[in-house]
Biotite code that builds the C-alpha atoms (Angstrom):
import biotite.structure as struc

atoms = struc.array([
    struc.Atom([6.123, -14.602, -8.794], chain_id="A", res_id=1, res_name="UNK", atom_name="CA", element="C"),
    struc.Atom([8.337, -12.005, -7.677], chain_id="A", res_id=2, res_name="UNK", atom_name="CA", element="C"),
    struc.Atom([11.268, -14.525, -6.434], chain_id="A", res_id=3, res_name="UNK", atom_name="CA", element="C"),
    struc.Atom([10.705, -15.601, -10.377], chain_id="A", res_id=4, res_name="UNK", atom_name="CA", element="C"),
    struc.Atom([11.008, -11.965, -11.725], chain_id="A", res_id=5, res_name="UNK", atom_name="CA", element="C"),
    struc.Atom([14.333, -11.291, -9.586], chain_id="A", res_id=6, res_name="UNK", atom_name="CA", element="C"),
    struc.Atom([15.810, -14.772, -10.503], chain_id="A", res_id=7, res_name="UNK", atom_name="CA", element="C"),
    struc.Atom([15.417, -12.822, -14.344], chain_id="A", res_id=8, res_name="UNK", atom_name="CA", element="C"),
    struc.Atom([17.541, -9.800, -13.213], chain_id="A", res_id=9, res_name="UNK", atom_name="CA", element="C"),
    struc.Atom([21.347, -9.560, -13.625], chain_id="A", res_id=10, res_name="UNK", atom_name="CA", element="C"),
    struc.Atom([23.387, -8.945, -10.299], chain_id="A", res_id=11, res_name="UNK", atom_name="CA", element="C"),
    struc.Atom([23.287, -5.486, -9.614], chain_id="A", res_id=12, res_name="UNK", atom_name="CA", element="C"),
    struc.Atom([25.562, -4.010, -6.467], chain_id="A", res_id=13, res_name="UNK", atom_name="CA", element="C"),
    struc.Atom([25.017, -1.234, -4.192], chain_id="A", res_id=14, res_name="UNK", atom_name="CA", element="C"),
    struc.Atom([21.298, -0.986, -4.712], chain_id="A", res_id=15, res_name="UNK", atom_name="CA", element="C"),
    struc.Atom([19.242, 0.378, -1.083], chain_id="A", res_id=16, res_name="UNK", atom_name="CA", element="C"),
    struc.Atom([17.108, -2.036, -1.082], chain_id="A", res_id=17, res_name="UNK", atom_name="CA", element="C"),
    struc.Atom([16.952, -6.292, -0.774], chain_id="A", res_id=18, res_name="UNK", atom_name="CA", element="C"),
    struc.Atom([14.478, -6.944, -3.191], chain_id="A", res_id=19, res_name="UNK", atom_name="CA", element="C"),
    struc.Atom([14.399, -5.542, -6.717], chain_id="A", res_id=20, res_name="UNK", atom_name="CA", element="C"),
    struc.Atom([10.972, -5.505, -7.340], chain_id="A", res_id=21, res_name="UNK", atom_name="CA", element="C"),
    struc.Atom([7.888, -3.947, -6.860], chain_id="A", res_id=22, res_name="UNK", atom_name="CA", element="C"),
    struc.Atom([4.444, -4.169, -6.690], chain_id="A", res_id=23, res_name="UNK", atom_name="CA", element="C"),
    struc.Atom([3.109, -0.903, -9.426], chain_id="A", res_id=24, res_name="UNK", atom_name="CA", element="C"),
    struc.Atom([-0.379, -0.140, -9.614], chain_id="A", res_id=25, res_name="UNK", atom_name="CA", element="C"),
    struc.Atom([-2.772, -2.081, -7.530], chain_id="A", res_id=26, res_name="UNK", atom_name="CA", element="C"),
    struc.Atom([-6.336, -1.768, -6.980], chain_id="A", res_id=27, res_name="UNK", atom_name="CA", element="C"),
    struc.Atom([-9.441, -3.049, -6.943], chain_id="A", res_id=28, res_name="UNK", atom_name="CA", element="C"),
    struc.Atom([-13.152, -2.623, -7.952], chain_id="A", res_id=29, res_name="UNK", atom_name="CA", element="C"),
    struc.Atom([-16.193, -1.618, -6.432], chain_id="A", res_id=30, res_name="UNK", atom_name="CA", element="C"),
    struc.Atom([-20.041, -0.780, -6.800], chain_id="A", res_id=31, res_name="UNK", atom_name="CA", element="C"),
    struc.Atom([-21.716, 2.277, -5.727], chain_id="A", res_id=32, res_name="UNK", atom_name="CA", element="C"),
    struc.Atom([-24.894, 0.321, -5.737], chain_id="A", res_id=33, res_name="UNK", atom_name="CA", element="C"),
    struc.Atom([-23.320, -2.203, -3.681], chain_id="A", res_id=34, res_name="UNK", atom_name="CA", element="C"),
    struc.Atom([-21.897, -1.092, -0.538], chain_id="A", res_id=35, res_name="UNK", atom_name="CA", element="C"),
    struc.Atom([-20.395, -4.331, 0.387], chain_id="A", res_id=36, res_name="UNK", atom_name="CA", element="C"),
    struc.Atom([-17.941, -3.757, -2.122], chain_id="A", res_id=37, res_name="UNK", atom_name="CA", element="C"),
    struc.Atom([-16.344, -1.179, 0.048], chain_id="A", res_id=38, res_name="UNK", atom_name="CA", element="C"),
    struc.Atom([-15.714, -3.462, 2.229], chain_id="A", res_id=39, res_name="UNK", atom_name="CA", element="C"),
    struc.Atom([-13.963, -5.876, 0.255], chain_id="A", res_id=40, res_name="UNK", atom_name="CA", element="C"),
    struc.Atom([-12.283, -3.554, -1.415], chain_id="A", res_id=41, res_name="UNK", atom_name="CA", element="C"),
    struc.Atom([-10.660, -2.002, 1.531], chain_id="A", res_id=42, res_name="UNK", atom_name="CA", element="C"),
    struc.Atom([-9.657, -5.509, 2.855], chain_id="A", res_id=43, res_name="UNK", atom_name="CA", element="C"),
    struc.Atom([-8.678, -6.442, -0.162], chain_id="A", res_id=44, res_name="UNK", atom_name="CA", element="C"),
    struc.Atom([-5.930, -3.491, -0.073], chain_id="A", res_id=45, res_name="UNK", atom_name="CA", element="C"),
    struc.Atom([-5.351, -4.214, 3.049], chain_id="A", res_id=46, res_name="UNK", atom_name="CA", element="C"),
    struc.Atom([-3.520, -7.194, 2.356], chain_id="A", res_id=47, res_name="UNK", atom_name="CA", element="C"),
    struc.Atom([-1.935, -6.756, -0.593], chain_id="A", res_id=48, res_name="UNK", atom_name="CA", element="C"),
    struc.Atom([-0.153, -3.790, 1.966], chain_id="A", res_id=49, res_name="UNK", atom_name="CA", element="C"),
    struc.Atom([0.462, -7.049, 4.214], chain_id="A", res_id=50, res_name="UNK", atom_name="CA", element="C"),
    struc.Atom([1.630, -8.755, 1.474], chain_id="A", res_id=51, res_name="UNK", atom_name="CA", element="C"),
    struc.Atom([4.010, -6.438, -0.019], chain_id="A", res_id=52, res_name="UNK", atom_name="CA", element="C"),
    struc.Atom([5.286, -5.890, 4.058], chain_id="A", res_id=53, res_name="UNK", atom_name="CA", element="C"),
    struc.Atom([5.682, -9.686, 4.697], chain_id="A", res_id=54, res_name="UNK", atom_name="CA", element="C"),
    struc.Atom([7.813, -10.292, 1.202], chain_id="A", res_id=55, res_name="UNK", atom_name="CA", element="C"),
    struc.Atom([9.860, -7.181, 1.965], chain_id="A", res_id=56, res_name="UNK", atom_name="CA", element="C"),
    struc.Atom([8.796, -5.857, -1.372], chain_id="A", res_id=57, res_name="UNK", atom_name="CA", element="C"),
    struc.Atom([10.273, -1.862, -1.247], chain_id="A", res_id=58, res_name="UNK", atom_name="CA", element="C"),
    struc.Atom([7.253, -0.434, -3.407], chain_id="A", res_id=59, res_name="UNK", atom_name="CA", element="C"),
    struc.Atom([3.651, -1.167, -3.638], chain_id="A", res_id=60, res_name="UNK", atom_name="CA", element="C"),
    struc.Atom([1.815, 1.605, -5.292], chain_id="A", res_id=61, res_name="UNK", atom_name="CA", element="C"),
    struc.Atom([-2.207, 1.736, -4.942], chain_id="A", res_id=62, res_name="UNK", atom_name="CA", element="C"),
    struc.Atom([-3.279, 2.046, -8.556], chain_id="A", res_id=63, res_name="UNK", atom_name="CA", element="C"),
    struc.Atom([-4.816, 5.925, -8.203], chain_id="A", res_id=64, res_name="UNK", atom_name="CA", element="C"),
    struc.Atom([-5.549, 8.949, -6.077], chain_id="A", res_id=65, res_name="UNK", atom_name="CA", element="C"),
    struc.Atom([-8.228, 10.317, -8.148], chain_id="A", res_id=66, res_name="UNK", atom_name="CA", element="C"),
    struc.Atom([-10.217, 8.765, -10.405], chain_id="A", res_id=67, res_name="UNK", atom_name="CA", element="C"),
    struc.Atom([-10.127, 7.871, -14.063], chain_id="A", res_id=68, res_name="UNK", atom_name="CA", element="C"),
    struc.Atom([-11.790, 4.578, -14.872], chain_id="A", res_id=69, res_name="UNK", atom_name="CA", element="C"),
    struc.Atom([-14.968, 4.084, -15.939], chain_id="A", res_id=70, res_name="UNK", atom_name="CA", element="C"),
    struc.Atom([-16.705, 1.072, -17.728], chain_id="A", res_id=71, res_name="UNK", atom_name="CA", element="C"),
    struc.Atom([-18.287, 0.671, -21.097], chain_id="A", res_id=72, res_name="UNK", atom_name="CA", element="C"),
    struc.Atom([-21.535, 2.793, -19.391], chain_id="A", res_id=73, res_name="UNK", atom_name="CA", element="C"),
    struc.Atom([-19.655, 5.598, -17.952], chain_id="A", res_id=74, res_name="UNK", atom_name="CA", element="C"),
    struc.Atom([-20.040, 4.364, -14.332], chain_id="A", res_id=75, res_name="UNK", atom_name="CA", element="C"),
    struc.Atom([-17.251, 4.569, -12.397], chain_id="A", res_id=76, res_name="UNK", atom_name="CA", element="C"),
    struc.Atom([-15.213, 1.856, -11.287], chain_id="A", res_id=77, res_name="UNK", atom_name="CA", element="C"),
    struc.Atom([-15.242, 3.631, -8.037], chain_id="A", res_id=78, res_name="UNK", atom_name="CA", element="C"),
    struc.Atom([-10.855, 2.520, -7.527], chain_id="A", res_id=79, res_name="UNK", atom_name="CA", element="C"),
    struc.Atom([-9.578, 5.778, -6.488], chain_id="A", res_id=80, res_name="UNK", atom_name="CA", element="C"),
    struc.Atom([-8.370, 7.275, -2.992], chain_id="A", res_id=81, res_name="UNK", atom_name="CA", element="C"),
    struc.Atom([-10.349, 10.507, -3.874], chain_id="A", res_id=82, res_name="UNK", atom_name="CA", element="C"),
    struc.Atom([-13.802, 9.745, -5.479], chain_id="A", res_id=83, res_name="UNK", atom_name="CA", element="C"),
    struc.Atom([-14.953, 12.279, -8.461], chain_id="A", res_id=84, res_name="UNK", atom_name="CA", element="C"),
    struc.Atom([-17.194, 14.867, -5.971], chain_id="A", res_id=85, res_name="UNK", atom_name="CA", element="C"),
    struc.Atom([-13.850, 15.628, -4.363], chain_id="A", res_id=86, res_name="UNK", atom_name="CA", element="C"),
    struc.Atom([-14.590, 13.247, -0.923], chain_id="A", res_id=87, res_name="UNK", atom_name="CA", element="C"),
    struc.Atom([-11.835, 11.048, 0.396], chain_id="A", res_id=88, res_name="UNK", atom_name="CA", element="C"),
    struc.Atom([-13.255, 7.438, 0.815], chain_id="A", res_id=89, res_name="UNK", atom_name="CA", element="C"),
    struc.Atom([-11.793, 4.985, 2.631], chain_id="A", res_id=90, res_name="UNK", atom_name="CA", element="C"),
    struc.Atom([-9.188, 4.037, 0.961], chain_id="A", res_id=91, res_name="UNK", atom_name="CA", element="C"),
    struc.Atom([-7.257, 6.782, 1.237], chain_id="A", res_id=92, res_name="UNK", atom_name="CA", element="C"),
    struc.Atom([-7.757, 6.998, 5.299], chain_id="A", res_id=93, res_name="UNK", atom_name="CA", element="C"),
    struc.Atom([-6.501, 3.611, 5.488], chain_id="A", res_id=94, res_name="UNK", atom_name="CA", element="C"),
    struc.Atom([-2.941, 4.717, 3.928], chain_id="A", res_id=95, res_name="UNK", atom_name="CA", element="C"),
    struc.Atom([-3.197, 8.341, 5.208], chain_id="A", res_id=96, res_name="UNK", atom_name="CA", element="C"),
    struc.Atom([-3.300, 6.393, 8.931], chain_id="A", res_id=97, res_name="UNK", atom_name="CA", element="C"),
    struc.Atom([-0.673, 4.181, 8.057], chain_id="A", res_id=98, res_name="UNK", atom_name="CA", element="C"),
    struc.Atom([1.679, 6.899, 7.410], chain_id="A", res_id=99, res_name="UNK", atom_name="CA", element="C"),
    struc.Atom([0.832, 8.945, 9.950], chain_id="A", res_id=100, res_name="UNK", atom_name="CA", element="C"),
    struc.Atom([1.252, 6.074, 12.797], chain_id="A", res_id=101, res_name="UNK", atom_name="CA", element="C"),
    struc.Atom([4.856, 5.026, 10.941], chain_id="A", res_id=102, res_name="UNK", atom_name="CA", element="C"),
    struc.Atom([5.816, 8.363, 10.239], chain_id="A", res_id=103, res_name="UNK", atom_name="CA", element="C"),
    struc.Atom([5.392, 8.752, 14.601], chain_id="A", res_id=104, res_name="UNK", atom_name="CA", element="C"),
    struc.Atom([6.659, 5.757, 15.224], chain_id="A", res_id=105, res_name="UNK", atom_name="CA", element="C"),
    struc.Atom([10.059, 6.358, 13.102], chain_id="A", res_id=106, res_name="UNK", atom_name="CA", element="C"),
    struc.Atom([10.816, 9.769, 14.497], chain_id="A", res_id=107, res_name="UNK", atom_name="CA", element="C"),
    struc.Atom([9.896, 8.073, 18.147], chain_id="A", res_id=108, res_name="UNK", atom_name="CA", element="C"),
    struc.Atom([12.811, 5.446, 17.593], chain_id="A", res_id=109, res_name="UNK", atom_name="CA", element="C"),
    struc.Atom([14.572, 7.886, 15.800], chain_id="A", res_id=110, res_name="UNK", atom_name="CA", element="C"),
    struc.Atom([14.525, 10.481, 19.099], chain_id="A", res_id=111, res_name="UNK", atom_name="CA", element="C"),
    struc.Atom([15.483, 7.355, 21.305], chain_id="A", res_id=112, res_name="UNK", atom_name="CA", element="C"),
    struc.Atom([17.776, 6.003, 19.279], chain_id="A", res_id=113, res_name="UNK", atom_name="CA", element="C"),
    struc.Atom([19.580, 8.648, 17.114], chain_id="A", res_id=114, res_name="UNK", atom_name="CA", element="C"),
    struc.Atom([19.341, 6.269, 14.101], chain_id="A", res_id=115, res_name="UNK", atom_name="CA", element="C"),
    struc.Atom([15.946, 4.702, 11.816], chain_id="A", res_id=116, res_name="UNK", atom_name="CA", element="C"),
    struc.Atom([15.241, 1.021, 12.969], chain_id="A", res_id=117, res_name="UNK", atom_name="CA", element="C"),
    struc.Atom([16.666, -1.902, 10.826], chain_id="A", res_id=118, res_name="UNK", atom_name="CA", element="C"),
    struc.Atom([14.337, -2.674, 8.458], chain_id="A", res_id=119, res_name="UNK", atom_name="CA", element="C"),
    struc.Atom([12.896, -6.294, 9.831], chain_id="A", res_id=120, res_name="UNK", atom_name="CA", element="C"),
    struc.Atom([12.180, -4.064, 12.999], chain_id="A", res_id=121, res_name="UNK", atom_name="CA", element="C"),
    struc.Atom([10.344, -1.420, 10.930], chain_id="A", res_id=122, res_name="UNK", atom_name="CA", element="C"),
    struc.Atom([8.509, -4.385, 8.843], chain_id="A", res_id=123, res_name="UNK", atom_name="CA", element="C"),
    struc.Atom([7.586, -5.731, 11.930], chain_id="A", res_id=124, res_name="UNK", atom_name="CA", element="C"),
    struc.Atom([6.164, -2.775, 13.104], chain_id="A", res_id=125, res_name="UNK", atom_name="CA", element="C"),
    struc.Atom([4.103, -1.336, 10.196], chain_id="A", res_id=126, res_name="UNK", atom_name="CA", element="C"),
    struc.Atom([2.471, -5.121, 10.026], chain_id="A", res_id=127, res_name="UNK", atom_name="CA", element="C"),
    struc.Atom([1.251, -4.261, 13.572], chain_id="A", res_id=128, res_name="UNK", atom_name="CA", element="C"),
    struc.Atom([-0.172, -1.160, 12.783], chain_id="A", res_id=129, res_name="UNK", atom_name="CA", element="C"),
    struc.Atom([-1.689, -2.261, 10.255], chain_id="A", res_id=130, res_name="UNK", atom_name="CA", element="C"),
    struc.Atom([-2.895, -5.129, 11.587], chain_id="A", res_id=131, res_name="UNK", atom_name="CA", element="C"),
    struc.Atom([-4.802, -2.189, 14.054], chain_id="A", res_id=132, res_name="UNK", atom_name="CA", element="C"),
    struc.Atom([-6.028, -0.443, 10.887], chain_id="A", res_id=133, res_name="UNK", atom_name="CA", element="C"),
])
């Protein structure tokens, strides 16, 4: 899908990044009267992370930090980082961790070697950690 979507683009030089496109706004469902749905929903976002790692994809944007859906019954859809009492659920460890292991690992290689790593060598990286998440 996304090779199709860049294939649509015109040339463009001088742009940071390999890929042009991004992954906006992902996120998935889940049941307050099912907790297995927690689960799945953290795996789930798990590896569309992977994903967007392994196809070198520069953006992938989790779909909301607080939250604002609801269905036809006014129960929430239960997709947000911070739930509506104010408590951070799991979802938003999982990418807090994630930064804060790649944010130490960056300024590590940064300290050793006075530059950022390439970014296959930073891809490869962040898969491991979270891999470890």
């Amino acid at each position: 899908m996304f090779a199709y979507i860049e294939k649509q683009l015109k040339p463009k030089k001088g742009l940071p990044y390999k890929r042009r496109v991004y992954l906006g706004e992902y996120g998935y469902h889940a049941n307050s009267k099912k907790p297995k749905t927690f689960q799945k929903q953290f795996d789930e976002t798990k590896e569309i992370m992977q994903i967007a790692l392994e196809l070198d994809i520069p953006f992938a944007l989790h779909w909301q930090m607080y939250n604002n859906e609801y269905d036809k019954n006014g129960n929430s859809k239960q997709m947000s980082l911070i739930n509506e009492q104010g408590e951070k659920r799991p979802l938003y460890y999982l990418h807090q961790n994630f930064y804060k292991k790649m944010n130490a690992y960056l300024e590590g290689y940064y300290n050793d070697n006075k530059v950022y790593p390439p970014s296959d060598v930073f891809r490869k990286k962040a898969l491991e950690v979270l891999k470890a998440l």
